[in-house]
C-alpha positions in Angstrom: 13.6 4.2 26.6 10.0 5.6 25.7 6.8 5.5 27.4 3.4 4.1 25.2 2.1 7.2 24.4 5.5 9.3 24.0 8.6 9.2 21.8 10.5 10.2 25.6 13.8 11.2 23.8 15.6 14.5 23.8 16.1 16.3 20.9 19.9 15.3 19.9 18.6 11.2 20.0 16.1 12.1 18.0 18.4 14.2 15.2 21.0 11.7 15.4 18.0 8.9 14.8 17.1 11.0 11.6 21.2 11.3 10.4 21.5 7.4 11.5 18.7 6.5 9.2 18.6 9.0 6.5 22.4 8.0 5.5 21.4 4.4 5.5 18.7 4.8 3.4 21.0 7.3 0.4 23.2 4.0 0.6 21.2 1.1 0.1 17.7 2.8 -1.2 16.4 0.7 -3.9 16.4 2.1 -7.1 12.5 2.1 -7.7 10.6 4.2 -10.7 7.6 6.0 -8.5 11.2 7.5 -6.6 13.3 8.7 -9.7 13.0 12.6 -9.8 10.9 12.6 -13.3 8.2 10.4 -11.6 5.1 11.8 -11.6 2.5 12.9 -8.8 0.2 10.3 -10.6 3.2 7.6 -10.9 3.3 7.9 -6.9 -0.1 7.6 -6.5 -0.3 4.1 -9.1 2.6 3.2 -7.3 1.0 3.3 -4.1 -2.7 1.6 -4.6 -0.6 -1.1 -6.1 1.9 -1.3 -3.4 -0.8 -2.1 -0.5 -0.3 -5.6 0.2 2.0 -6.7 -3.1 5.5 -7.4 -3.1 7.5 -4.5 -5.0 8.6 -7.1 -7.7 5.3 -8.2 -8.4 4.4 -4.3 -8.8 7.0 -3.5 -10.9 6.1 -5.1 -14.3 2.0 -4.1 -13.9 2.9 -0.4 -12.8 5.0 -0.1 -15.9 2.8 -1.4 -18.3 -0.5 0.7 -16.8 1.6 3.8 -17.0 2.4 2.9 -20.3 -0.8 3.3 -20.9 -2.8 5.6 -19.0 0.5 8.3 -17.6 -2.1 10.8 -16.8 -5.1 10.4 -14.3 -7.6 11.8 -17.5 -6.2 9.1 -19.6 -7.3 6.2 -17.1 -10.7 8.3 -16.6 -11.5 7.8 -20.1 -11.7 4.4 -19.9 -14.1 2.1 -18.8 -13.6 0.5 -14.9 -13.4 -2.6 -16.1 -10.4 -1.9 -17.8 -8.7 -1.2 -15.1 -9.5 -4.3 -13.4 -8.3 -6.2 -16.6 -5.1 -4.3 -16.5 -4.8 -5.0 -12.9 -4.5 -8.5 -13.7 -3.1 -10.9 -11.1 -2.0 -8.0 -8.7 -4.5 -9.5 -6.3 -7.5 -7.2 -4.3 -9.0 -5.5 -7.3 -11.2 -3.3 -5.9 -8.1 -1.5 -5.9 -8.3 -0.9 -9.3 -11.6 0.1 -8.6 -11.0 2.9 -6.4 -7.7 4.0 -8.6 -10.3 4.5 -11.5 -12.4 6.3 -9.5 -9.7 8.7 -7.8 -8.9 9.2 -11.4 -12.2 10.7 -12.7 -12.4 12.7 -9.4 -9.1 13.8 -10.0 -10.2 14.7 -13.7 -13.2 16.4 -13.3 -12.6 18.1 -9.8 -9.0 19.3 -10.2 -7.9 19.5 -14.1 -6.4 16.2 -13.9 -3.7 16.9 -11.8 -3.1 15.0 -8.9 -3.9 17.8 -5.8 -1.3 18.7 -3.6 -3.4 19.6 -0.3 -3.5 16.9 2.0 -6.9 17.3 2.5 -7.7 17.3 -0.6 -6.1 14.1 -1.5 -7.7 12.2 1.6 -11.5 13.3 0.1 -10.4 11.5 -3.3 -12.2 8.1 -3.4 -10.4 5.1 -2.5 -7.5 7.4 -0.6 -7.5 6.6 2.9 -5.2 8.2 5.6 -2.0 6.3 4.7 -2.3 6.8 0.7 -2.7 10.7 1.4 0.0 10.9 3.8 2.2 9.1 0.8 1.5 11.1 -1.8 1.7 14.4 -0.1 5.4 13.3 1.2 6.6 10.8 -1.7 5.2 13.1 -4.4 5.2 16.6 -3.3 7.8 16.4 -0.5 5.4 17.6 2.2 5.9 17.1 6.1 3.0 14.2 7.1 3.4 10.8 9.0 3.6 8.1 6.6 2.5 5.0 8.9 2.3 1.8 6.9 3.2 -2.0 8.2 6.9 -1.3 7.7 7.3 2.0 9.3 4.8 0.8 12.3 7.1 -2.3 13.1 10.3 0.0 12.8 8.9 2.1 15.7 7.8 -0.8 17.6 11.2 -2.7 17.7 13.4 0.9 17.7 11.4 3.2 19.7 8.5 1.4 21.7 10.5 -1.7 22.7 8.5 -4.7 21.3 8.7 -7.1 18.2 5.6 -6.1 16.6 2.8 -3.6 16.6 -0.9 -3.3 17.2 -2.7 -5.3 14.8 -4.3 -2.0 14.1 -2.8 1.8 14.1 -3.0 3.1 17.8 -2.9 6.9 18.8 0.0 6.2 21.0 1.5 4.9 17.1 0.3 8.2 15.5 2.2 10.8 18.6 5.1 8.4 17.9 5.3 9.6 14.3 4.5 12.7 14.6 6.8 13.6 17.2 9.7 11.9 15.3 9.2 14.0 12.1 11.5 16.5 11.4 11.2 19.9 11.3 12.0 20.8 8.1 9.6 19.2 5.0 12.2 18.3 2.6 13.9 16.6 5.5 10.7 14.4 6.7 9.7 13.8 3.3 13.2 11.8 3.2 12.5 10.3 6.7 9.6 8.8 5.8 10.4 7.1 2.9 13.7 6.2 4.5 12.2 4.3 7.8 9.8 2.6 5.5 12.7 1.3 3.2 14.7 0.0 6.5 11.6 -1.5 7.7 10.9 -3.6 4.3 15.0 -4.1 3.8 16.7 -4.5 7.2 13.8 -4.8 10.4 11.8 -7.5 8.3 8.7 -9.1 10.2 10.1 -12.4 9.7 14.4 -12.9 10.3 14.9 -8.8 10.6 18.8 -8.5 10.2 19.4 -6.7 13.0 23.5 -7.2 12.7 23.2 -5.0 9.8 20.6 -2.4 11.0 22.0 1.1 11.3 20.0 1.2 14.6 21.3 -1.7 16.6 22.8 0.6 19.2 19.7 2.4 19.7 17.3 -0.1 19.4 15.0 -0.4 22.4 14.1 -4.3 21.6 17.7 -4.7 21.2 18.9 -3.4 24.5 15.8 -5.0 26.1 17.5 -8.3 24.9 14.7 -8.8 22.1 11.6 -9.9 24.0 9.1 -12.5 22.2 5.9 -11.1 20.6 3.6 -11.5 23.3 0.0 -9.9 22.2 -3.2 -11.6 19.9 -2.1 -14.6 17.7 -0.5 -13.2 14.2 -2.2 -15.3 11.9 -0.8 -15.4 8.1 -3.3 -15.4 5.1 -4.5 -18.1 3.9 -5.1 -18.6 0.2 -5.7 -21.9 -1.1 -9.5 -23.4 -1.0 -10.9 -19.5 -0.1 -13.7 -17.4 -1.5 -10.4 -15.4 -2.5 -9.0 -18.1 -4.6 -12.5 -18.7 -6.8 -12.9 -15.0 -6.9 -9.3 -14.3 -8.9 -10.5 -17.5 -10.9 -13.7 -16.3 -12.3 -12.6 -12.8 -12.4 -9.4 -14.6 -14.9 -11.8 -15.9 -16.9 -13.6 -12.5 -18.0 -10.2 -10.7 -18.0 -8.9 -12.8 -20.8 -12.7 -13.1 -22.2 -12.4 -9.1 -23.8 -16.4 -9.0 -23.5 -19.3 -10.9 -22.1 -19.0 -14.6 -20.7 -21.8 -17.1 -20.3 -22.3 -18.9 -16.9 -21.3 -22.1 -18.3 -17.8 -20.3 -18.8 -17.7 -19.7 -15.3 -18.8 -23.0 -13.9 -15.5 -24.8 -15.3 -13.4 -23.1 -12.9 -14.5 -24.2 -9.8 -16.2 -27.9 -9.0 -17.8 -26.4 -5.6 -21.3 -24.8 -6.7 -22.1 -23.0 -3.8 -19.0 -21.5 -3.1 -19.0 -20.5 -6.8 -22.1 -18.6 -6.3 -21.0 -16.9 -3.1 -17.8 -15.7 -5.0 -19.4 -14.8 -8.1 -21.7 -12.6 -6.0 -18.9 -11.1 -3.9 -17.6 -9.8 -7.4 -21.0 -8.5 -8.6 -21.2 -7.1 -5.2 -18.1 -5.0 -5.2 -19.0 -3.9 -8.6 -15.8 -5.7 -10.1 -18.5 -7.8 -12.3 -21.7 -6.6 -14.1 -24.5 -9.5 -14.9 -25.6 -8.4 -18.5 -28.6 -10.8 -18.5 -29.6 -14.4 -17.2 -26.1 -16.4 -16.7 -24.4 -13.7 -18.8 -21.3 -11.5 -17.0 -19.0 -8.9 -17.9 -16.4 -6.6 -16.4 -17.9 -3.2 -15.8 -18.4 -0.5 -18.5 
């Protein structure tokens, strides 16, 4: 059906993809708050740095309460980072709160604190890579870009390209792929996008995809290739339990619910290892999600 550096399919397959998909997705679209029509370029934006690697229902609850309160880019500006990370709470990687604090005072002091509508401009904030830009420019501002996260990628792969799962990272042959798929008209791929990633996180799962229920069945390449077996690098699944990851989140609880500085002794309850507690407790100071105030004395950042 395609070749690996091509879409290969002539113009009507590709409108009637974009008509098959589109009208699944205005059926069975979740109703989300970053995709209501009074959401916000900056809701879009939260919604997104939380969404990167967190289950929507885990989202939902801390993206409601942080909008609560800071709904305006200059609002979170004005408080100190380690707020953010407070707020950010069990959301897991929070260096993404972070970076969304400082796209916020970037946001503030280089563009009025509105979030920017140039695509360029939103890929130079700090903490937006290619993906986030692409997002906001589409799910915010209905722009034309390719929105390539792990859900669209693996639609592509199983629908278009012919195999189970992508690349473990974004390929060029991936990018021409989307690209070449977007339609014409910016309203139209701003749909699209958000559209293939829904089916992707709904229907063409990575684990059990429900392909008797996929809108695409009939045109599925992995489907009419009789649904060939993964056959590329070992996909290993995170690991949590007993990691520098687990005793991070631990000591980082600890000066969350703490509301100001916490002596080491605090710490060293929380984990029995000693040497891994050091490793991890430096990994935070590290990444600037923890600031040592003097000997054996931490904090969040100010």
């Amino acid at each position: 059906m395609v070749t690996a550096s091509s879409t290969a399919l002539p113009a009507a397959a590709v409108s009637r993809l974009h008509r098959t998909v589109i009208d699944w997705y205005r059926a069975n679209a979740r109703d989300l708050p970053w995709r209501t029509a009074d959401a916000s370029p900056w809701a879009v934006m939260v919604s997104e740095f939380m969404l990167q690697q967190t289950p929507v229902k885990r989202v939902l609850p801390a993206y409601a309460a942080w909008l609560e309160r800071w709904p305006t880019p200059a609002a979170l500006a004005a408080d100190a980072p380690g707020e953010a990370v407070r707020m950010w709470g069990r959301l897991g990687y929070p260096r993404r709160a972070l970076r969304l604090h400082a796209a916020a005072t970037a946001i503030t002091e280089e563009h009025g604190g509105e979030v920017p509508t140039d695509h360029a401009q939103l890929l130079a904030l700090p903490g937006v890579g290619e993906y986030t830009a692409a997002a906001v420019a589409s799910f915010a501002f209905r722009q034309r870009h390719a929105v390539l996260d792990t859900n669209v990628r693996r639609v592509f792969a199983r629908a278009v390209t012919g195999v189970e799962y992508p690349a473990q990272a974004t390929t060029a042959a991936e990018r021409r792929t989307a690209v070449e798929l977007l339609p014409a008209r910016e309203e139209t791929a701003a749909t699209w996008a958000v559209a293939v990633m829904e089916l992707g996180a709904l229907v063409c799962t990575a684990r059990g995809p429900e392909c008797g229920a996929c809108p695409l069945r009939a045109e599925c390449a992995w489907q009419r290739a009789g649904c060939p077996p993964y056959e590329g690098p070992a996909r290993r699944g995170q690991t949590y339990e007993g990691t520098d990851r687990q005793v991070r989140g631990k000591l980082l609880a600890v000066l969350r619910d703490a509301h100001g500085e916490v002596e080491q002794a605090r710490l060293d309850e929380v984990w029995h290892e000693p040497v891994q507690r050091a490793r991890a407790l430096d990994g935070l100071v590290a990444d600037g999600l923890v600031e040592p105030v003097g000997p054996g004395v931490y904090r969040l950042p100010v």
